[in-house]
C-alpha positions in Angstrom: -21.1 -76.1 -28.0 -17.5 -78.1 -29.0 -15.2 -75.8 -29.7 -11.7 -77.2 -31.6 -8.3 -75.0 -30.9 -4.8 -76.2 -31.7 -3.7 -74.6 -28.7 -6.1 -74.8 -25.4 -4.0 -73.4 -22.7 -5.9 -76.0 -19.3 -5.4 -76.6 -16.3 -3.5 -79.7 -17.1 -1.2 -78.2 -19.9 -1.3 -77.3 -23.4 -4.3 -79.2 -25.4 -5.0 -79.8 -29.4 -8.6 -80.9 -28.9 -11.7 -79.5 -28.2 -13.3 -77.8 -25.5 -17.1 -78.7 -24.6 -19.3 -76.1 -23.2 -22.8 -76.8 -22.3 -25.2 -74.7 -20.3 -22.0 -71.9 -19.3 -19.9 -75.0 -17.6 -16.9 -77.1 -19.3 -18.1 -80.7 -19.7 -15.2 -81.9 -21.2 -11.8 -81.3 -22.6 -10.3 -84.1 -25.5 -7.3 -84.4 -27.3 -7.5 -84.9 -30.4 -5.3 -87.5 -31.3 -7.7 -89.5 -28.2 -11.0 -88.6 -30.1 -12.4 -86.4 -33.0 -15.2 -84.8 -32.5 -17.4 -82.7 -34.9 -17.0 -79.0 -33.9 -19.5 -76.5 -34.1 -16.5 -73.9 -34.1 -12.9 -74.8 -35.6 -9.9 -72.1 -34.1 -7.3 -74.4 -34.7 -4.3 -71.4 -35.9 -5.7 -69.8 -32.6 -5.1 -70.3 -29.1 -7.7 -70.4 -25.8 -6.4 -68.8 -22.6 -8.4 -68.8 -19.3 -10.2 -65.9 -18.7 -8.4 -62.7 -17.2 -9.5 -61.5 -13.8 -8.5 -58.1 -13.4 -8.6 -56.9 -9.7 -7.4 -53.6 -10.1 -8.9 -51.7 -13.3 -10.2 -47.6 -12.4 -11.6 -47.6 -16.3 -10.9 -48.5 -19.7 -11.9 -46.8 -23.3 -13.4 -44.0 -22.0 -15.1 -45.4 -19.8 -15.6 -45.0 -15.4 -17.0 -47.8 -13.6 -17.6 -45.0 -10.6 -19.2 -42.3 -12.7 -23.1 -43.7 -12.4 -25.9 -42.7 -10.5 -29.8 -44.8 -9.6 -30.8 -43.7 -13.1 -27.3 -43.9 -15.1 -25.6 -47.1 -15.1 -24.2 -46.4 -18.5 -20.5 -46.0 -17.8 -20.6 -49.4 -15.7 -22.1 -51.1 -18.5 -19.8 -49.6 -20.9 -16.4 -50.5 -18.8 -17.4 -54.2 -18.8 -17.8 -54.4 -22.3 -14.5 -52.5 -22.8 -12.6 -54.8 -20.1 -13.9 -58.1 -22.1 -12.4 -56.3 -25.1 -9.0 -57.2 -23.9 -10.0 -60.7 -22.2 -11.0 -59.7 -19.2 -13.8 -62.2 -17.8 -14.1 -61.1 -14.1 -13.2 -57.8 -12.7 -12.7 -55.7 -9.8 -14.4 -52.1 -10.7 -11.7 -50.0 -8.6 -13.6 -47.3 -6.8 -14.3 -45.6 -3.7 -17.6 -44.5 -2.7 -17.3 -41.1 -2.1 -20.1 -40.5 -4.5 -22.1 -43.7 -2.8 -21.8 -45.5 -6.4 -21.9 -48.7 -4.6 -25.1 -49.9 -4.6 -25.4 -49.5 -8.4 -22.5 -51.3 -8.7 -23.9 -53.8 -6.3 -27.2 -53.7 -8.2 -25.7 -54.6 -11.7 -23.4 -57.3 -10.7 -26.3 -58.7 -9.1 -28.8 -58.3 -12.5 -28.3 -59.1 -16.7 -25.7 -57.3 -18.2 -23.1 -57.7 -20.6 -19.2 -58.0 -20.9 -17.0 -58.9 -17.8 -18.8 -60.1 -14.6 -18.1 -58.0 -11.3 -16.8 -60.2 -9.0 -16.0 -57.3 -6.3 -15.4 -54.0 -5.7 -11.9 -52.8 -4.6 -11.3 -49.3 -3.2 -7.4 -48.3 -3.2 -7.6 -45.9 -0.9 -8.8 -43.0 -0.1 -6.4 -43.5 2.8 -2.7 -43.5 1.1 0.4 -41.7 1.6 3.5 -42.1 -0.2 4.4 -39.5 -2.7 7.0 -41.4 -4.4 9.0 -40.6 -7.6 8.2 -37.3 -8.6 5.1 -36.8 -6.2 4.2 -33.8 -5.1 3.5 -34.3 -1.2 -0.5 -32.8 -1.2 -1.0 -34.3 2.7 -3.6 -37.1 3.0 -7.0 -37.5 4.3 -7.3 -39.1 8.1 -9.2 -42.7 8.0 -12.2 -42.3 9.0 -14.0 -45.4 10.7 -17.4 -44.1 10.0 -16.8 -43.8 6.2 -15.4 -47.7 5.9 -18.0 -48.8 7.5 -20.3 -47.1 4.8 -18.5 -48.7 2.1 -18.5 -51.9 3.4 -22.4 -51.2 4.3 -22.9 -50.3 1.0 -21.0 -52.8 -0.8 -23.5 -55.5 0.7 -20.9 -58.0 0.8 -18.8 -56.8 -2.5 -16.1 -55.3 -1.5 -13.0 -57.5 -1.1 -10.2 -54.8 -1.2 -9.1 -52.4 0.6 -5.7 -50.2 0.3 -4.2 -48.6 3.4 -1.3 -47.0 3.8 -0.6 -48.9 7.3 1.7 -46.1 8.8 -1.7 -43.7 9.0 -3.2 -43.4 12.4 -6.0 -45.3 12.9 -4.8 -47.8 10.9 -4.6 -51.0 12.8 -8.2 -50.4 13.7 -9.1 -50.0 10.1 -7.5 -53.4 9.3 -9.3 -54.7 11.9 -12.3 -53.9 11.4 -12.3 -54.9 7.1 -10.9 -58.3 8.0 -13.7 -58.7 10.4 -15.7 -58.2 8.1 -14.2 -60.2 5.3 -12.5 -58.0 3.0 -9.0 -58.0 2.4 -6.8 -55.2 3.0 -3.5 -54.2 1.0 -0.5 -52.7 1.4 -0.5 -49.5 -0.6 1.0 -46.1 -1.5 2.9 -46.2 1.7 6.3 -44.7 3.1 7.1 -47.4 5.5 10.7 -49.3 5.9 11.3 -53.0 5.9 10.6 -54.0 9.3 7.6 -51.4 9.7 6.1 -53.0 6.5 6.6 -56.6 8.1 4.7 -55.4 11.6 1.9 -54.3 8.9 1.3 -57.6 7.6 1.5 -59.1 11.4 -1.9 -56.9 11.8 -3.7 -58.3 9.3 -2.8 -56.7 5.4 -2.3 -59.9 2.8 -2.4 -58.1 -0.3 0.7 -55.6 -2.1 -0.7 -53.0 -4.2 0.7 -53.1 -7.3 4.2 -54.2 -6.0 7.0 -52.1 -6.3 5.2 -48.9 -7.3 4.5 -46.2 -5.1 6.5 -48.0 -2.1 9.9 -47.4 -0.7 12.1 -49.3 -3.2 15.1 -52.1 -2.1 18.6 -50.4 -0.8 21.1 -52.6 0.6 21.3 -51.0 4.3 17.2 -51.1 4.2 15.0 -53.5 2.2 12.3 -50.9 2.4 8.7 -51.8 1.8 9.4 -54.0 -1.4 11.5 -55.9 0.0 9.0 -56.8 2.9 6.8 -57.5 0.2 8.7 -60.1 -1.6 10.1 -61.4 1.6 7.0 -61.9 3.5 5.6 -65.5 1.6 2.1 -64.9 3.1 1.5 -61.6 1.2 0.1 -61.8 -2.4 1.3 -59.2 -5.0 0.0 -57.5 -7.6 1.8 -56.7 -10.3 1.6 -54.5 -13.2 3.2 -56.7 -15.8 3.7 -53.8 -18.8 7.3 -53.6 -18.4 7.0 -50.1 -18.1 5.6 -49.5 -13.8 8.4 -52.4 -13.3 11.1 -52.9 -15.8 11.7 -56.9 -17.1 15.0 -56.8 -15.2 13.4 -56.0 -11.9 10.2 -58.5 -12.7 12.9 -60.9 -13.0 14.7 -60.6 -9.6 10.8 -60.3 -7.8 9.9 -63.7 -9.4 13.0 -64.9 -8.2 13.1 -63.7 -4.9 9.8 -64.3 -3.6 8.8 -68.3 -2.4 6.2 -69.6 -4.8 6.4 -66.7 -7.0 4.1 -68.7 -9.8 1.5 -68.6 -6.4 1.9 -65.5 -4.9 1.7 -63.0 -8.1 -1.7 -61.4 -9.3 -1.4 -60.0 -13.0 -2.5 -56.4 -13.1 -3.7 -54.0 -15.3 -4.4 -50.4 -12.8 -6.0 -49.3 -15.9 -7.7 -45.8 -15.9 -10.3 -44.7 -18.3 -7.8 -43.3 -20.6 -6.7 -46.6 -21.5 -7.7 -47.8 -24.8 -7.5 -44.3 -26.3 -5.4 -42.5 -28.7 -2.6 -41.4 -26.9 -2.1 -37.4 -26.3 -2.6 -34.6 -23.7 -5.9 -34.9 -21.6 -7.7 -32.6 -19.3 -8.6 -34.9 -16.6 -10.1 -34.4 -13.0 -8.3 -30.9 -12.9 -4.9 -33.1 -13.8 -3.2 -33.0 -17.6 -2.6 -36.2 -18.1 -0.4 -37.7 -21.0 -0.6 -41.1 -22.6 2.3 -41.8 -24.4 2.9 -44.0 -27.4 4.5 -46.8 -25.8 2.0 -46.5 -23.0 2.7 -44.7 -20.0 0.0 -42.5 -17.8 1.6 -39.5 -16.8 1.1 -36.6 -14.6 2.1 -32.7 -15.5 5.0 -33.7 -13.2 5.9 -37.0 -15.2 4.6 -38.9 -12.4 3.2 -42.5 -13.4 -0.6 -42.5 -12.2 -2.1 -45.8 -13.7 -1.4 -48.0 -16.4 -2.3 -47.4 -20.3 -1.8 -51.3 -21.3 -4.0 -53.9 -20.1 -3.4 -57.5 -18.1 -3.4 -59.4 -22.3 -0.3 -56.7 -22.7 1.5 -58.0 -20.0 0.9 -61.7 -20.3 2.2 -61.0 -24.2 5.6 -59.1 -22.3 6.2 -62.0 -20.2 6.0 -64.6 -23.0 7.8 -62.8 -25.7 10.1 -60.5 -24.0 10.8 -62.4 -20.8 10.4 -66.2 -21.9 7.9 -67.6 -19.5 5.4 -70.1 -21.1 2.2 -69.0 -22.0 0.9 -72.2 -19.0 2.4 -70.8 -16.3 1.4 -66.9 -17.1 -1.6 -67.6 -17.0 -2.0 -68.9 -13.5 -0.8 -65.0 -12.5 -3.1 -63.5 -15.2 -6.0 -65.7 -14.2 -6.0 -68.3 -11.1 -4.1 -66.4 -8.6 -6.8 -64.0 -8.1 -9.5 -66.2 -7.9 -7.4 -68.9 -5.3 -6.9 -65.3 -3.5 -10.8 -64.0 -3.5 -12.1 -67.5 -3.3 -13.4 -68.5 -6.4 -10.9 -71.0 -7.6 -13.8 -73.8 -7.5 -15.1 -72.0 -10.2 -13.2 -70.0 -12.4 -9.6 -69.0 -13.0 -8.5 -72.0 -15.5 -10.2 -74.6 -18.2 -10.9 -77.5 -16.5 -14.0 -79.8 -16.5 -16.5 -78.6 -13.9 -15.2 -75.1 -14.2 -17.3 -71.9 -15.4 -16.6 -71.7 -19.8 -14.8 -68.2 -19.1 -12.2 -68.0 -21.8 -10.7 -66.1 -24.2 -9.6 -66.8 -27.5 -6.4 -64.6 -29.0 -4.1 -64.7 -32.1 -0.6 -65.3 -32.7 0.2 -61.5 -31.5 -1.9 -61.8 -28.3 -4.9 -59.6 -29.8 -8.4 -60.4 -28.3 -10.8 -62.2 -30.9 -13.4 -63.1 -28.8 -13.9 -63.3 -24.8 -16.5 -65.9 -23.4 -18.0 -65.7 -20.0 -19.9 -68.4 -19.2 -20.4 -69.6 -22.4 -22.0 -66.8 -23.5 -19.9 -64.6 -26.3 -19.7 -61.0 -24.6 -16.9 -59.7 -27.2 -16.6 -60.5 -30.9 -13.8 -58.1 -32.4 -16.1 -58.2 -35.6 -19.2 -57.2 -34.3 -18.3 -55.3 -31.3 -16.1 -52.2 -33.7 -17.2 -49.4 -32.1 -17.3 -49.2 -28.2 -15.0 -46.5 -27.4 -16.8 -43.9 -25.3 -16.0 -41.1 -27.7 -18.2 -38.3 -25.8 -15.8 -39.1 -23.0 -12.7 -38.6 -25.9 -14.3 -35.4 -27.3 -14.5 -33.4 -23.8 -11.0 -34.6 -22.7 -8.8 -34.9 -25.1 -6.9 -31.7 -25.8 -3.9 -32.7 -28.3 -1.6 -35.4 -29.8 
């Protein structure tokens, strides 16, 4: 397959050429004022972005990647077609396991299936603490060794994240044990200070959940756990790029602060399965839950609890709203993760050797259609009607 676009946002800058796919791998990228060739697809007025790899997505349309059992994969299967709705080629379903939904998971990412392709499984939690603006304080569960090691059991070698609230006793020995057996633990929901957040990291964490939310904030007698965050130039950070978890201002003095920021920040959505939907007043879990026009998740409380707008949102905010090419968001939205979880080789940018997983948006950063591995897995013309509307129907009460 050659594939012409005016705009082909590579590895090696911005191309007018062609892309050529064969067999799910990128043979070749050419300019075309090098060589024309004859495309089998012409988006020149359109523009090709590297796939998005979302590590931190609860749900999306409807739709809960934890909700299955042996005989029901169905709301798996429907989250990764929603995900590759908004370009998301790779994702992180973001579950625990109370419910032991693992080795489905596990079972589908390792079979056919369609939409996004489940690179891991990442469990925020259940062991957090911070309550935060407008938190109600509820207690916490204690960590429980025996339970990590059934995830991690269970996950058969899939789950890569872990978030800890590293001020929780039993902590250090939960770190210790994850890293030992290679998955990554985050900073997360946590009431720490500056320098207790830095003696976290010294045990082992190297990821910030969602940075800046749910963590004590920057004051100028205490840097508080934020600060350690952006201070600390081994720890990567997610971030929810919206504008609304972290205003534009504040995303500007992170990306300045922190050494490498164009390295060191993963593009987040922290989707739940609201997102996507009208918004309104749901009846959730035993919560009311509100999404708002402009896209805030909301509590009864007005406590923010996941995000309504997904990773394609935020790349469009720091590009429009914030100036930041389009080339350099895209190494946050896309190759961060993958140098992070170790499949950078791979995937994470267009270049020549590289898995074909790419996106291709208009001029208002709307998803047209999402490739992964060459193989089309969303067409906005075909794929009209993939809302999980029984989902809708039970929870939504009212505009």
């Amino acid at each position: 397959m050659i594939i012409y676009c005016g705009n082909i946002i590579a590895e090696d800058g911005v191309i007018d050429g062609y892309l050529v796919v064969e067999n799910g791998v990128i043979t070749d990228i050419v300019r075309k004022d090098v060589e024309e060739l004859k495309a089998d697809v012409d988006w020149s007025d359109k523009t090709i972005i590297p796939g998005i790899v979302d590590t931190h997505n609860h749900g999306m349309m409807g739709y809960e990647p934890g909700r299955v059992t042996e005989d029901d994969n169905s709301n798996l299967l429907g989250y990764l077609k929603a995900v590759a709705s908004v370009g998301v080629t790779g994702v992180f379903p973001t579950v625990t396991d109370e419910n032991s939904c693992y080795p489905v998971i596990v079972k589908t990412a390792r079979g056919e299936y369609d939409g996004a392709q489940i690179l891991g499984i990442h469990s925020e939690g259940p062991y957090l603490n911070r309550v935060g603006e407008k938190g109600v304080d509820k207690g916490h569960p204690e960590i429980d060794l025996a339970f990590l090691e059934k995830m991690v059991k269970e996950a058969d070698g899939m789950l890569k994240l872990v978030a800890i609230a590293p001020e929780l006793a039993g902590s250090k020995e939960a770190i210790r044990y994850l890293t030992k057996n290679g998955v990554r633990v985050a900073y997360a929901h946590s009431n720490d200070n500056y320098q207790e957040a830095m003696d976290a990291f010294k045990n082992g964490i190297t990821v910030a959940t969602h940075t800046a939310n749910v963590m004590s904030g920057i004051h100028h007698r205490n840097m508080g756990g934020l600060g350690a965050c952006l201070l600390n130039d081994e720890i990567n950070n997610e971030l929810i790029c919206d504008g609304l978890h972290v205003c534009n201002e504040m995303m500007e003095m992170m990306f300045r602060i922190k050494k490498d920021a164009l390295h060191k920040f993963m593009m987040i959505s922290d989707n739940v399965c609201m997102a996507g939907l009208p918004a309104g007043k749901y009846s959730y879990h035993g919560y009311e839950m509100f999404i708002t026009e402009v896209g805030f998740c909301l509590t009864d409380t007005g406590r923010l609890m996941g995000s309504a707008k997904p990773v394609l949102w935020g790349i469009k905010n720091l590009v429009e709203n914030m100036g930041y090419p389009l080339e350099e968001v895209v190494i946050m939205s896309s190759l961060n993760p993958c140098q992070v979880y170790g499949w950078a080789d791979k995937k994470g940018s267009l270049k020549v050797g590289k898995d074909a997983d790419f996106v291709v948006i208009d001029s208002d950063f709307n998803c047209l259609y999402t490739y992964r591995e060459g193989k089309k897995v969303y067409d906005y013309q075909v794929d009209t009607n993939i809302k999980n509307m029984e989902f809708f129907n039970a929870h939504y009460v009212q505009q």
